[in-house]
C-alpha positions in Angstrom: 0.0 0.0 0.0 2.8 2.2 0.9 4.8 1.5 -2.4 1.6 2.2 -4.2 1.1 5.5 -2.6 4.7 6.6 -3.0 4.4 5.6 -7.2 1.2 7.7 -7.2 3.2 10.5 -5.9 6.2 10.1 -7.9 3.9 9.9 -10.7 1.9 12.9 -9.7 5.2 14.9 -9.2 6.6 13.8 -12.5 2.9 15.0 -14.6 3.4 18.3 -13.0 6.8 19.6 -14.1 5.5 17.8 -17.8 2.7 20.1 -17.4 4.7 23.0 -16.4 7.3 22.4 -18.9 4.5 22.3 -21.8 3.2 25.4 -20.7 6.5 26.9 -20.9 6.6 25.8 -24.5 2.9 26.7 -25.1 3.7 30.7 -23.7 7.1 30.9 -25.6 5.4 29.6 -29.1 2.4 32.4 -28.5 5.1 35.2 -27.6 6.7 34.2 -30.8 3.8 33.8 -33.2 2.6 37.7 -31.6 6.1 39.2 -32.5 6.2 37.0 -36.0 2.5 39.2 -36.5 4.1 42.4 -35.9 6.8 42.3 -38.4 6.7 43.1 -41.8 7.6 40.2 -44.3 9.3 42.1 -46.7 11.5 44.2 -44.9 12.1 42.2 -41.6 11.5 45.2 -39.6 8.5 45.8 -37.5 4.7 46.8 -39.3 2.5 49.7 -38.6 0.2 48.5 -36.0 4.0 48.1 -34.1 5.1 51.0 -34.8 1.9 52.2 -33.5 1.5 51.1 -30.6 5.1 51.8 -29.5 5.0 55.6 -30.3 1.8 55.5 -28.2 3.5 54.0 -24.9 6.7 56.1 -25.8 5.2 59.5 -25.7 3.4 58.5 -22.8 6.3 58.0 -21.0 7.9 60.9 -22.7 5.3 63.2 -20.8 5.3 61.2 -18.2 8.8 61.2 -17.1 10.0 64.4 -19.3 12.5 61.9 -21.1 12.3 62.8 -24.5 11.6 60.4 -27.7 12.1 61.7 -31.3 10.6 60.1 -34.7 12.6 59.8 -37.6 10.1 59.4 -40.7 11.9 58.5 -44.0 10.7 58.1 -47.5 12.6 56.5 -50.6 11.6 57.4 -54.0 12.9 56.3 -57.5 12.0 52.6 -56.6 10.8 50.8 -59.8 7.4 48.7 -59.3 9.0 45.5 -60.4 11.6 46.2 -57.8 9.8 47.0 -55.0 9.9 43.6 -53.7 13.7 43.4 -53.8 14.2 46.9 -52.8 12.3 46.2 -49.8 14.4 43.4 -48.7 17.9 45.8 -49.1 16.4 48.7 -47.2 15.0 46.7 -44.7 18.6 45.1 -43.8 19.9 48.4 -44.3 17.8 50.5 -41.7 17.5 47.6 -40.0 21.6 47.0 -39.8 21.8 51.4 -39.0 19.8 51.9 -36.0 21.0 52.1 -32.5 19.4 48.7 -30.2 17.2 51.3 -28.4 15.4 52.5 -31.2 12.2 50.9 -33.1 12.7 50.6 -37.4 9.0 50.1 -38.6 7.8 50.3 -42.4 5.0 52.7 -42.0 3.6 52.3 -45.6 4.8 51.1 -49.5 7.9 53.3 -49.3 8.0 54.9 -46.0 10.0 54.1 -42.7 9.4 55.1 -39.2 12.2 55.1 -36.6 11.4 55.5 -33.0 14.6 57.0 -30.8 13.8 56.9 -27.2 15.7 58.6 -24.5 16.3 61.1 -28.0 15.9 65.1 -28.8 16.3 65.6 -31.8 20.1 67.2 -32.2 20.9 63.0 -31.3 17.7 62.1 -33.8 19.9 63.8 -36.3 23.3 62.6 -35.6 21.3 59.2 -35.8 19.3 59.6 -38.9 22.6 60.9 -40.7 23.5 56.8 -40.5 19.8 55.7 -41.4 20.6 57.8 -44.3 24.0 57.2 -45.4 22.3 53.3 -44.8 20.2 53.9 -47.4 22.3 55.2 -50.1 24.3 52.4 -49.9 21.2 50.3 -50.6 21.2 49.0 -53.9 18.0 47.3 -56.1 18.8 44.3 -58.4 19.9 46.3 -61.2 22.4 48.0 -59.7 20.2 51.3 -58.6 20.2 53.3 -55.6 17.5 55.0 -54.3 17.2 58.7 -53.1 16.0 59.3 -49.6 14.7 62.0 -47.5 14.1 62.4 -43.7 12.1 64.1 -41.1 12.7 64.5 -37.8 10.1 66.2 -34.8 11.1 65.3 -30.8 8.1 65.1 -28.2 8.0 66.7 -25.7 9.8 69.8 -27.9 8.0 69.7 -31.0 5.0 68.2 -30.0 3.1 66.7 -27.5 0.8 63.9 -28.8 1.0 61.6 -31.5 -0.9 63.0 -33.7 1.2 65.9 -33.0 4.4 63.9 -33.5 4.0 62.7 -36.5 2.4 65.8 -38.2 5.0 67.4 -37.5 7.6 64.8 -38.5 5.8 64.5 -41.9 6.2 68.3 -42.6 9.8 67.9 -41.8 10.0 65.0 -44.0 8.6 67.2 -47.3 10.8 69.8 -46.5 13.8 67.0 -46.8 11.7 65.7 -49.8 11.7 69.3 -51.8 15.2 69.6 -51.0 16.0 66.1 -52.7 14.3 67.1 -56.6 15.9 70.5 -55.9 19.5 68.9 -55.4 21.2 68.7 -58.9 22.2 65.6 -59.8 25.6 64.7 -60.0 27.3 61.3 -61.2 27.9 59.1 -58.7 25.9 60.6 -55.8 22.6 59.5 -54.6 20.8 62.6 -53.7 19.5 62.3 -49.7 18.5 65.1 -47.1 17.4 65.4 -43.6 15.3 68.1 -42.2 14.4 68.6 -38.4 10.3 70.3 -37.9 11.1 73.8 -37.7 7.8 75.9 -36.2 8.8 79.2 -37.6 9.3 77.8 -41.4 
């Protein structure tokens, strides 16, 4: 009877670290399938409903804390529609391969790129987006082309205060950088970039 009762136990014991241990499993295969949803297949970086929801809890805590967070939003033009595809992949490594581990690379749309730089104003955002953009230059399509670039840069709480905020203001930076790009005169050999930080008196 004793034996039995000491089997049942052992037996008992043993079903509960299995169960445990599947559980494990079971919570680390979720985690992964929720991050696998929030990346974007073609670049490798994170989608729009990540990028998102991080700017949210960012400039939360920006305004919560006074630590600031900037928002680099970059656009590429000149990409051909049968390269897209490819493109994506090169730019995605490269942005992805340019950042600093704190901040958040997203693909906010078909040809545009949202970078989130916590603990950031934007004098770092700049020195930061200078490598996003030298990144991208580099970048090269299947047939040997490079894309232009442009970037815009706005910092809560300085430039703005709510996301909305944040990224109307980033945008206007960004077509400030994207005027200056078809203004630049083309010269062989150079892929023509530029960066422009929001700006409430222009």
């Amino acid at each position: 009877m004793c034996g039995t009762l000491i089997a049942a136990v052992g037996f008992a014991v043993r079903e509960r670290r299995r169960s445990h241990i599947l559980a494990g499993e079971v919570e680390r295969l979720g985690a992964e399938a929720a991050l696998l949803e929030r990346r974007d297949d073609d670049t490798g970086l994170w989608n729009s409903r990540h990028f998102v929801e991080t700017l949210t809890r960012e400039i939360e805590r920006a305004r919560t804390y006074e630590r600031p967070v900037a928002l680099a939003l970059a656009s590429v033009d000149d990409v051909e529609p049968g390269e897209l595809e490819a493109a994506m992949r090169s730019l995605g490594q490269a942005i992805g391969g340019s950042v600093r581990s704190i901040d958040v690379a997203c693909r906010v749309g078909s040809t545009e790129f949202g970078v989130i730089m916590p603990e950031t104003d934007s004098r770092s955002a700049s020195v930061a987006s200078e490598r996003v953009l030298r990144a991208i230059a580099r970048a090269r399509t299947e047939d040997g082309s490079k894309p232009q670039a442009a970037v815009g840069i706005a910092a809560c709480p300085a430039h703005a205060e709510t996301f909305d905020e944040l990224i109307e203001r980033a945008g206007s930076a960004l077509r400030s950088a994207r005027r200056a790009v078809r203004d630049e005169p083309r010269r062989p050999g150079t892929v023509p970039v530029a960066m422009a930080v929001w700006d409430d008196e222009a």
